[in-house]
N, C-alpha and C positions, 0 to 999 in steps of 0.2 A: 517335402519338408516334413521330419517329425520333431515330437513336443525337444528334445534333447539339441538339435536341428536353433529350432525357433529362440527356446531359451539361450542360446549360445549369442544368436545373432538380437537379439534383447538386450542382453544384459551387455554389447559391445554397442550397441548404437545410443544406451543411457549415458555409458560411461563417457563417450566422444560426446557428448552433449553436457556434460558436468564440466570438461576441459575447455569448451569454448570460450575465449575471452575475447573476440574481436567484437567489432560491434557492426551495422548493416545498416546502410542508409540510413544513419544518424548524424544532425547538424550540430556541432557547439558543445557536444556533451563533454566533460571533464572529467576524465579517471574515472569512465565507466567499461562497464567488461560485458560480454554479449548483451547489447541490448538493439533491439529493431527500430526500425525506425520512429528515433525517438528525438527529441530536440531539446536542448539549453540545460540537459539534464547534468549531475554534479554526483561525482559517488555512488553510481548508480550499479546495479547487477540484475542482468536478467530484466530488464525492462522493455516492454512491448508497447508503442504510441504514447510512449509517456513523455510528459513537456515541464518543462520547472519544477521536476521536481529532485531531491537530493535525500542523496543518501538509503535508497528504497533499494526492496530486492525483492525478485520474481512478481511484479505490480504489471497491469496490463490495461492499458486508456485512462492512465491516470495523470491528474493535471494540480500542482502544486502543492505536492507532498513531498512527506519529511520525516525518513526515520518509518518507513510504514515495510509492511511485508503479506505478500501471497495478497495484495488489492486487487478489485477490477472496477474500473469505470467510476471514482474516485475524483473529489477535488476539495483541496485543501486541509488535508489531515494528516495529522501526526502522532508520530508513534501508534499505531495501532498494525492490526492482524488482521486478515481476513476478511475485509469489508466488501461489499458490492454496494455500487451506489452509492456511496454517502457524500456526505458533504459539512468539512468543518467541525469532522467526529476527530476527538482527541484521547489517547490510552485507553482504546479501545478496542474489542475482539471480537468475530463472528457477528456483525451488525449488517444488514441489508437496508438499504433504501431510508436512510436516518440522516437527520441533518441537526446539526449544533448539540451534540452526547458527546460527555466527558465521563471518560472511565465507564462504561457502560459495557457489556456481555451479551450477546445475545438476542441482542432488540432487532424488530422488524420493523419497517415503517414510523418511526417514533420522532420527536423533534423535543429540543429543549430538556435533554432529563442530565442526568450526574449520577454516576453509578444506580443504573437504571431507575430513579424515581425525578416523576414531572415535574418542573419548575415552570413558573413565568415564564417568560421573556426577559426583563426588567431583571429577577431576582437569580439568574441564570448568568447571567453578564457579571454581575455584579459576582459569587460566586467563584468564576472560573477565571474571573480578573485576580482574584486574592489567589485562589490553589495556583493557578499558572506562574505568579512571581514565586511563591515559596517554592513550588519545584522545578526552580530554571527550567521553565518551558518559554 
């Protein structure tokens, strides 16, 4: 096989991979397009062990998200990008191992903040109760 070879057969087995829309040992899902085995899921693309969740795409071991994209290992977040770990993160991007950030960039390990600065507990809730109704979330 040479470089000319390789890229040939690359660039053929991306694209048969972009066109898949069946889905594989999946229970219950609804109007979902390649996703593995995954359950109860709704609107879904490209999802890998993912369970109640809707409307996600390319997300893998994620469990009751919403509107999220490129997650892994995920639960309960919406709208956001790129998350590993999180939990209960909302318009949020590139966050690892975070639980309860709204609108936040970038955090590692963080809990309770809103566009990345700390809150309470208490004054966090209260907060993302108010932002969440104003933007139908």
């Amino acid at each position: 096989m040479n470089k000319s070879e390789f890229e040939t057969r690359f660039r053929a087995l991306i694209s048969g991979q972009s066109r898949r829309t069946e889905n594989v040992s999946c229970m219950a899902c609804d109007k979902c397009e390649g996703c593995v085995e995954s359950t109860f899921c709704k609107e879904g693309k490209n999802l890998a062990r993912c369970h109640y969740s809707e409307k996600c795409v390319d997300c893998t071991d994620c469990c009751h998200c919403e509107s999220c994209t490129s997650c892994f290992g995920c639960t309960h977040c919406v709208e956001s990008e790129r998350l590993t770990a999180c939990a209960y993160v909302t318009r949020s991007v590139n966050c690892s191992g975070c639980s309860y950030c709204f609108g936040c960039v970038g955090l590692k390990k963080k809990d309770f903040h809103i566009l990345n600065e700390p809150y309470d507990r208490q004054t966090y809730f209260e907060i993302v109760r108010k932002l969440s109704r104003e933007l139908g979330l």
